[in-house]
Legacy VTK file of the C-alpha trace (Angstrom):
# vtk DataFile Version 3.0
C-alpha trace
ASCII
DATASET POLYDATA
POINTS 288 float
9.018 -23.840 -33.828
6.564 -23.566 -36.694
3.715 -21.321 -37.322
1.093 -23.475 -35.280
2.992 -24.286 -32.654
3.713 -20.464 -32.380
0.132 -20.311 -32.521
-0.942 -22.235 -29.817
1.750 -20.944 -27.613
0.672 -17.293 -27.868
-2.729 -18.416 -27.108
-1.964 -20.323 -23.917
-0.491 -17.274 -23.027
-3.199 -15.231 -23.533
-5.050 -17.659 -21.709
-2.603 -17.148 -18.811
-2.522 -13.501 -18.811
-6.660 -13.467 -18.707
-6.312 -15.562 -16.010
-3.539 -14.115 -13.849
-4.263 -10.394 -14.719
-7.546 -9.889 -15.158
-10.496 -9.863 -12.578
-13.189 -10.110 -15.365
-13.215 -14.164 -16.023
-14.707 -16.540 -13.824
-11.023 -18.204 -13.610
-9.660 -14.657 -12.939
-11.917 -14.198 -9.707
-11.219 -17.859 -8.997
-7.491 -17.029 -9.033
-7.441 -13.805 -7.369
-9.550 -15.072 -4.196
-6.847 -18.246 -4.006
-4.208 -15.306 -4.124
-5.738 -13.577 -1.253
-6.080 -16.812 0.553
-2.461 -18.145 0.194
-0.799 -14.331 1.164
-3.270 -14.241 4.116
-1.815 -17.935 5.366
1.325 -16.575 4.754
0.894 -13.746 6.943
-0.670 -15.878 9.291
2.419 -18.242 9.045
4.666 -15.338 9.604
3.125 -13.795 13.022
2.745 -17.552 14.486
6.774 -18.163 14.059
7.956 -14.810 15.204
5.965 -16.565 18.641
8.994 -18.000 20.362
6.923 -21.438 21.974
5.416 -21.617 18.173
8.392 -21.121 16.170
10.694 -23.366 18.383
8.223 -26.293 18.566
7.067 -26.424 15.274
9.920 -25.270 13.273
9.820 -27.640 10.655
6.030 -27.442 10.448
6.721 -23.863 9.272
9.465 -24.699 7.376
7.621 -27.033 5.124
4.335 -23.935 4.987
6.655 -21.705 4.116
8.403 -23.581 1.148
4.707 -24.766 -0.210
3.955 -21.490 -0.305
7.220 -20.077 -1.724
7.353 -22.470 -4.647
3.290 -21.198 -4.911
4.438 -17.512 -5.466
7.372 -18.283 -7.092
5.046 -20.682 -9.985
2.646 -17.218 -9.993
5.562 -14.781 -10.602
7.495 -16.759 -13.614
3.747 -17.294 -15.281
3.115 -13.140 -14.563
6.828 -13.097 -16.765
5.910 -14.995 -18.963
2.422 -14.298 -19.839
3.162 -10.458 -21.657
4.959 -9.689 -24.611
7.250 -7.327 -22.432
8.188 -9.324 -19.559
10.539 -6.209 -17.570
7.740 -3.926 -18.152
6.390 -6.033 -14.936
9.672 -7.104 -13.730
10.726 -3.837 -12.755
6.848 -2.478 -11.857
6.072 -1.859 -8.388
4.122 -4.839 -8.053
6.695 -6.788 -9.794
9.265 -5.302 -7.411
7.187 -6.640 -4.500
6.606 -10.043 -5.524
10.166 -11.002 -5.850
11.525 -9.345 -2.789
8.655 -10.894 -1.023
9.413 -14.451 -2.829
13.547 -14.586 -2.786
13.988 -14.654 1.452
13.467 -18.523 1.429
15.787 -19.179 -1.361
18.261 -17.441 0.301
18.475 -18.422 3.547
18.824 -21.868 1.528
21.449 -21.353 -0.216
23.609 -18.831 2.307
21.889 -19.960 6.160
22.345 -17.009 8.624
19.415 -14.607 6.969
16.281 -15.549 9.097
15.294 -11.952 9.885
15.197 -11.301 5.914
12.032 -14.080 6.215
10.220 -11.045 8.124
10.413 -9.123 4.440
7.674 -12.220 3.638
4.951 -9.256 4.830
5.302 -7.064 1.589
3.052 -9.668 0.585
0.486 -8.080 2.600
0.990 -5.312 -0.421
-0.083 -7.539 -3.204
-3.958 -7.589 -1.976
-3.977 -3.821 -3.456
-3.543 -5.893 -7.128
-6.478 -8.045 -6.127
-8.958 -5.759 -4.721
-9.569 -4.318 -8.095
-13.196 -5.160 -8.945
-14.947 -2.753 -11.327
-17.173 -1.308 -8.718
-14.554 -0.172 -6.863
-12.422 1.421 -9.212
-14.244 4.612 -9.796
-14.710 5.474 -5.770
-10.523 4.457 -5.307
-10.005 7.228 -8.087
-12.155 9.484 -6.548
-10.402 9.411 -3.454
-6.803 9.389 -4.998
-7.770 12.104 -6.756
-9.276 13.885 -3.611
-5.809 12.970 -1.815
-3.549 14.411 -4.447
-6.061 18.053 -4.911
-5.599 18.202 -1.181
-1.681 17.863 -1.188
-0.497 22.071 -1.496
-3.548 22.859 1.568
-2.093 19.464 3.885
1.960 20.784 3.197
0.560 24.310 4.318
-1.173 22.734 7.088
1.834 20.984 8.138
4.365 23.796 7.707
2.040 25.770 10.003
1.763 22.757 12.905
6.106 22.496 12.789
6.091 25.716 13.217
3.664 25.562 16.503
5.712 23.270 17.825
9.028 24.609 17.083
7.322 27.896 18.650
5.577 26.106 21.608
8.699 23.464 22.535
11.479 27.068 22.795
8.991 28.356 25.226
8.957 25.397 27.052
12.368 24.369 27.240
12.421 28.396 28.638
10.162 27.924 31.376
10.839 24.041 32.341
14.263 23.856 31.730
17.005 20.854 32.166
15.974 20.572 35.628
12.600 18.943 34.700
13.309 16.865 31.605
13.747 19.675 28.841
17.140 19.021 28.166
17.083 20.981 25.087
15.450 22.604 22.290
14.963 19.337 19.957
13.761 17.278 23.155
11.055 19.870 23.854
9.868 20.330 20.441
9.550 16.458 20.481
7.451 17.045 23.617
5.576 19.280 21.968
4.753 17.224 18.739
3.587 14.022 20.569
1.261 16.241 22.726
-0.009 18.234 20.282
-0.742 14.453 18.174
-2.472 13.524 21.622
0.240 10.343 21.860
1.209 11.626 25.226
3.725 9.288 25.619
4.515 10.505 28.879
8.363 10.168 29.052
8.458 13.787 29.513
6.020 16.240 31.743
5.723 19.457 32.492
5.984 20.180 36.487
5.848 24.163 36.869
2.069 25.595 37.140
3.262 27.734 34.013
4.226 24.969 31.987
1.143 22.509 32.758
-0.736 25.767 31.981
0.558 25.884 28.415
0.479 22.165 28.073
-3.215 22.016 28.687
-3.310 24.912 25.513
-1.446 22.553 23.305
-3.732 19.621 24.287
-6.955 21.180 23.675
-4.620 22.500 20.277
-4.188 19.116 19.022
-7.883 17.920 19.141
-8.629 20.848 16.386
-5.791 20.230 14.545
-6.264 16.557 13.951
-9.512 17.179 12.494
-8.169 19.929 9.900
-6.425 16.884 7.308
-9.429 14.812 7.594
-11.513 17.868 6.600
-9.363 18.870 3.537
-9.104 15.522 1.978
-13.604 15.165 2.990
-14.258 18.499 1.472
-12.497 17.310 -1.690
-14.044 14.287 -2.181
-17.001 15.790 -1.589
-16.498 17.993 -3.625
-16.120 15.712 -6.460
-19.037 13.428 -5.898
-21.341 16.850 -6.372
-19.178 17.156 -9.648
-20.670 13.894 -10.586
-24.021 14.428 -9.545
-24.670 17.761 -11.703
-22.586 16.456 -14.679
-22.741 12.144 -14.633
-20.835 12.077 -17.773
-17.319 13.141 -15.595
-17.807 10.216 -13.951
-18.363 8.377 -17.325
-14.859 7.100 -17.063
-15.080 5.249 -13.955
-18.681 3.500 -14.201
-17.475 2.079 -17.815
-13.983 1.088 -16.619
-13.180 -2.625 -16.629
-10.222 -4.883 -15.192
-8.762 -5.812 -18.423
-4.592 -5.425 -18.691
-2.890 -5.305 -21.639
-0.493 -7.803 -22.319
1.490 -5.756 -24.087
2.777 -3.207 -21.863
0.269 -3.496 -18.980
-1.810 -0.492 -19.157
-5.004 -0.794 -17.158
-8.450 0.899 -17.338
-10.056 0.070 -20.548
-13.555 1.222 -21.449
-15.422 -1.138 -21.758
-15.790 -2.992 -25.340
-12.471 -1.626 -26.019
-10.303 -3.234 -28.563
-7.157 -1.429 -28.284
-4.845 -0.583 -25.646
-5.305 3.457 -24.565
-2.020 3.541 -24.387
0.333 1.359 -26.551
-2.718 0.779 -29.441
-2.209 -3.076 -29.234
-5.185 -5.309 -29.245
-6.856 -6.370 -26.713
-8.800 -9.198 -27.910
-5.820 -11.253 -29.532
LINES 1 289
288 0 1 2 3 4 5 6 7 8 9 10 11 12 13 14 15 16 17 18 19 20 21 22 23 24 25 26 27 28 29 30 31 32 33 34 35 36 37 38 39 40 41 42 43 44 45 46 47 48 49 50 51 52 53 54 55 56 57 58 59 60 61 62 63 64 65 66 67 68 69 70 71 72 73 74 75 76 77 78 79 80 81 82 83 84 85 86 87 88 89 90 91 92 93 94 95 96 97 98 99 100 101 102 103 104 105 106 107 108 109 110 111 112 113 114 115 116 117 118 119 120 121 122 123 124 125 126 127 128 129 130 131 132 133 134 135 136 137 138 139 140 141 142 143 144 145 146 147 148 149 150 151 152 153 154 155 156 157 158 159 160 161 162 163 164 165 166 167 168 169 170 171 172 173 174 175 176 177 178 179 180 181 182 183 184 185 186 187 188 189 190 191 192 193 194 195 196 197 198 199 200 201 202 203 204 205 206 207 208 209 210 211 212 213 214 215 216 217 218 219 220 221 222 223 224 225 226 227 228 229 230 231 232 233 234 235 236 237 238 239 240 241 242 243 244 245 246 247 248 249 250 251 252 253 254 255 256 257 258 259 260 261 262 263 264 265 266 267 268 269 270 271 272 273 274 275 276 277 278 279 280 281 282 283 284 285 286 287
């Protein structure tokens, strides 16, 4: 291959990575909503087969769907390959992890018959609208409330430490007081009872019948209203906590108004400032 032909193949697949990777190109927006079409059809495709009068009378119907939109994905994941100078770097992503598993089931109930139920891992492709949704006005508020979510992590594992140990507490006394007689086999099976009361399932498989015991029940009840609130609170106060940040000093949140969508092709890193001509990360360019 000589120099121009090496030329014009590294700029198709530039072209192809701008297209494929990056949100900020009228053909990358183009692309990305077509993505989001064909995985919600797909979805679509999969719920209406698992229907037994669907699937049975318009099998082949399906059939035919589901390989149009197979060979679709499959097209999209050898161009995602191809497109960067580091093709495993995707390969072996999360992402890139998804979009085969989520691809493969057709091919191989093709070539081996018998593997049907593996067509029901077809709905990790429900995963892949996380890639799309990743317009520039939305970046900044997604890290806000990652980062919220993470700073609330050590306060949520004390939180939950503390509920086990209410209902590890609560479901002994009530395995004392109902006993076998009324459903509390055990130790485990009470706590159980206790944890989907206390979550206000109430699944019902399992009631107190004593005065005693409805007694305490009706304390872990009113229990589990506060205590669903308490995560919700941590992970609010945090992100609040963090937009006040911004207000009294904007340029923390300089980072996420002037982030764009661009990816490098070289090893994938994502949030660029904008105008940027070098990867933050590897140092390659990001203009080639």
């Amino acid at each position: 291959m000589g120099k121009n032909d090496k030329h014009i193949s590294s700029q198709w697949r530039r072209k192809i990575h701008e297209v494929i990777y990056e949100a900020d190109t009228p053909a990358g927006k183009i692309f990305d909503v077509t993505l989001l079409v064909v995985i919600i059809i797909s979805l679509i495709l999969v719920m209406l087969e698992s229907v037994p009068e669907l699937g049975n009378n318009y099998r082949e119907q399906f059939i035919i769907a589901e390989w149009v939109i197979t060979v679709f994905f499959t097209i999209e994941y050898i161009l995602r390959v191809i497109s960067i100078n580091k093709p495993f770097k995707y390969i072996f992503s999360f992402y890139g992890i998804i979009d085969f598993i989520s691809t493969i089931p057709l091919y191989l109930t093709f070539f081996f018959g018998g593997l049907n139920a593996l067509l029901a891992v077809r709905s990790l492709r429900l995963l892949r609208i996380f890639r799309i949704l990743k317009i520039t006005r939305y970046i900044g508020e997604a890290d806000k409330l990652s980062k919220a979510i993470r700073s609330s992590g050590p306060k949520i594992a004390v939180f939950l430490f503390a509920v086990m140990v209410v209902s590890i507490i609560f479901g002994t006394i009530m395995y004392l007081i109902e006993g076998p007689e009324h459903g509390f086999d055990s130790i485990p099976k009470s706590i159980y009872w206790c944890i989907v009361t206390l979550t206000t399932v109430g699944f019902g498989d399992i009631a107190p019948e004593t005065p005693l015991g409805q007694f305490l029940a009706a304390i872990i009840m009113i229990m589990g209203y506060g205590i669903i609130a308490v995560p919700t609170g941590i992970v609010s106060a945090e992100y609040s906590k963090s937009s006040n940040d911004d207000k009294v000093n904007p340029e923390n949140n300089a980072d996420y108004r002037h982030v764009n969508t661009q990816v490098c092709q070289n090893c994938l890193s994502k949030k660029h400032q904008d105008g940027a001509s070098f990867c933050h990360n590897c140092g390659a360019s990001l203009d080639d």
